[in-house]
N, C-alpha and C positions, 0 to 999 in steps of 0.2 A: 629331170623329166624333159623331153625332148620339146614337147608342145609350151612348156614354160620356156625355154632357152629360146626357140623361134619366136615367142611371144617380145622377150626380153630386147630381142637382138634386134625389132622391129619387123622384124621378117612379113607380117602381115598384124592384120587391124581388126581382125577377129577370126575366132576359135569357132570350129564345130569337131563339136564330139557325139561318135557313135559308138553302140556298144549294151547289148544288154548282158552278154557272155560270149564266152562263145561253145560250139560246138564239143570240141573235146573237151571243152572246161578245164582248159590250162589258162591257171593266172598267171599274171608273174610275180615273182618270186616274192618280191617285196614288197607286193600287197598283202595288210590283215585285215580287209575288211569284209567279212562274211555279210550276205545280205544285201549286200550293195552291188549294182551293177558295174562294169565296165567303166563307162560313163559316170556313173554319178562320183565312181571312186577318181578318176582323173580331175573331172569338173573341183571337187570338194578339196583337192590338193594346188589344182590354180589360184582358186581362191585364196584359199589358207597362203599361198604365196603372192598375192596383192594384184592378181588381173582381175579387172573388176567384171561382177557377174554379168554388167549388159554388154559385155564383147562377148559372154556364150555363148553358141546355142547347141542345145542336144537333145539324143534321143536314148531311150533305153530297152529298144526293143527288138534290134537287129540281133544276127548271131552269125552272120555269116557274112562275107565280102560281098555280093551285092545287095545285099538289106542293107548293109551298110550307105549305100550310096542313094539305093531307093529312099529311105528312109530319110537321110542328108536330105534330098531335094523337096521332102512335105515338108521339112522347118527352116530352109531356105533359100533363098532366091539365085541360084548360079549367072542367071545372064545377065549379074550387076558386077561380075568378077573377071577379069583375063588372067587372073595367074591364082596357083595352089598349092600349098605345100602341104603332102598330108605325110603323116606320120602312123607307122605300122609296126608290125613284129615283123624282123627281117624276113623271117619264112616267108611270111604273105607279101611282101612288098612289089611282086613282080606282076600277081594275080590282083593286088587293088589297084595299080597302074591301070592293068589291063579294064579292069571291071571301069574306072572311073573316064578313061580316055573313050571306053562303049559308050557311056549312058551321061556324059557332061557334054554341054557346046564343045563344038571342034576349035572354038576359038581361044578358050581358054591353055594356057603353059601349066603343065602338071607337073612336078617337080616331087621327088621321094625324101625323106629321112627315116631312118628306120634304129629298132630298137635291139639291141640283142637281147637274145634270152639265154 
């Protein structure tokens, strides 16, 4: 899990995750958790892998790349940050660039990892 490994590597000192589905409602693959958002399925496997819950923070009600960000910024603070590393499904990786470098401080470093599917 990509967000675990950047966790791991120290790469940053907290997680936010968004995500209530998305639009075409493609999971990936090797999720089985019916019922469960986006998000709460990511969050519940960080844990389960030893990042503790007060480096989270999420939401589960976006579905689309900029609810995404909107949504990011009611649960936290961006002008406490210069740098960002988010993580996507390769397809989108270009358009949440685009969407997060719109609507974040121009001073912050936005940087990609992305996931095949």
């Amino acid at each position: 899990m990509k967000p675990l490994e950047a966790y791991n590597k120290g790469l940053g000192d907290h997680i936010i995750v968004t995500g209530g589905g998305s639009l075409s409602n493609m999971r990936h693959p090797e999720w089985n958790n019916s019922g469960m958002s986006e998000a709460e399925v990511i969050v519940k496997n960080l844990v389960e892998n030893g990042v503790p819950r007060d480096v989270i923070s999420y939401e589960t009600s976006s579905m689309f790349s900029i609810a995404n960000v909107i949504e990011a910024k009611k649960i936290f603070d961006f002008t406490t940050i210069d740098s960002l590393l988010f993580v996507c499904k390769s397809i989108a990786t270009g358009r949440q660039y685009r969407t997060l470098t719109k609507h974040l401080p121009s001073n912050i470093e936005i940087r990609a990892s992305f996931i095949e599917l």
